[in-house]
Each structure stands twice: as structure tokens, then as C-alpha cells.
N, C-alpha and C positions, 0 to 999 in steps of 0.2 A: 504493500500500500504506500507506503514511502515512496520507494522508486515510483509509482507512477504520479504520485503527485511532487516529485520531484523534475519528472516529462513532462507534466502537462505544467507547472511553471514557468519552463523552459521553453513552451511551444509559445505561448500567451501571453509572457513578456519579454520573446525577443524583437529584437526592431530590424527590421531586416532593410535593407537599401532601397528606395523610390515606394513604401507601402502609405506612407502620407499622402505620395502624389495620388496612389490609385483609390483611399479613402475619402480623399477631395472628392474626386471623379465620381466615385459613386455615390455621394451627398450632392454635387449638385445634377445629376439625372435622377435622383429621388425629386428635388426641390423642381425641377420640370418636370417629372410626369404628376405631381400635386399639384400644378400651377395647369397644366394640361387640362387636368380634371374637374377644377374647381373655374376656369375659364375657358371653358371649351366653345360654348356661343361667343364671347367676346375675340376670344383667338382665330375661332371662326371667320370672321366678321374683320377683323383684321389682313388674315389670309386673302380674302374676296377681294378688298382692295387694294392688297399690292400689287397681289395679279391683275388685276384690271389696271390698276394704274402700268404696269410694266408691259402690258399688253398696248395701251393707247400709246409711250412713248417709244415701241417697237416700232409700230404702225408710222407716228408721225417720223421718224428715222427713215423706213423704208421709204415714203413717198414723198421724202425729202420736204416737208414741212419742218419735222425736227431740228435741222441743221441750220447753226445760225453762226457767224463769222462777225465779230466785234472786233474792230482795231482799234484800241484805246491806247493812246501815248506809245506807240510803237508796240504792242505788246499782242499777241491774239490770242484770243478768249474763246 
């Protein structure tokens, strides 16, 4: 009984190299898929209009409305 609570000591408090970085990592994809869950319409809704916005400045790009060329002080914008 010793010996194994002497391994399992040694399993549980050793700190092994980069296990911070992968504990980060898994604390914040828990904090996003709780933030997922709890704002799923609003993410929703979010979602619809990026894409649609990136969809209308794809569009005015292609048909060359988008494009617009400002020379200010020698400079192009």
C-alpha cells in the first residue's frame, strides 16, 4: 500500500515539460464550447452577418465596384 501511494504521488505531482501549455488549451475550448452553448442564437446571428457581409465585399471586389485607389500626399491607399 505504500508503494502505490508512493506511485500515485509521483504520477500527480510530477510536472512534466509544456503540461501548462496543454491545460491552458483545454480550459479555454471548455470556456468556448460554454460560451457556444449559452450563445448559440446570438453566435448564430453573428455568423449570418459576417458571411453576408464577406459575401457583399467578395461580390463588390469581383465586379470591380470594391476597388478604390486614393493618392493622398504621395502615398496609395
Amino acid at each position: 500500500m505504500k508503494r502505490f501511494i508512493t506511485v500515485m504521488k509521483r504520477v500527480f505531482l510530477n510536472k512534466e515539460k509544456g503540461i501548462d501549455g496543454i491545460l491552458v488549451t483545454i480550459g479555454l475550448c471548455i470556456i468556448a464550447l460554454v460560451l457556444c452553448i449559452v450563445m448559440k442564437d446570438s453566435l448564430a446571428e453573428l455568423i449570418k452577418n459576417i458571411t453576408g457581409s464577406m459575401s457583399q465585399k467578395a461580390q463588390d471586389i469581383l465586379t470591380g465596384a470594391g476597388v478604390t485607389i486614393v493618392r493622398l500626399r504621395g502615398i496609395l491607399l
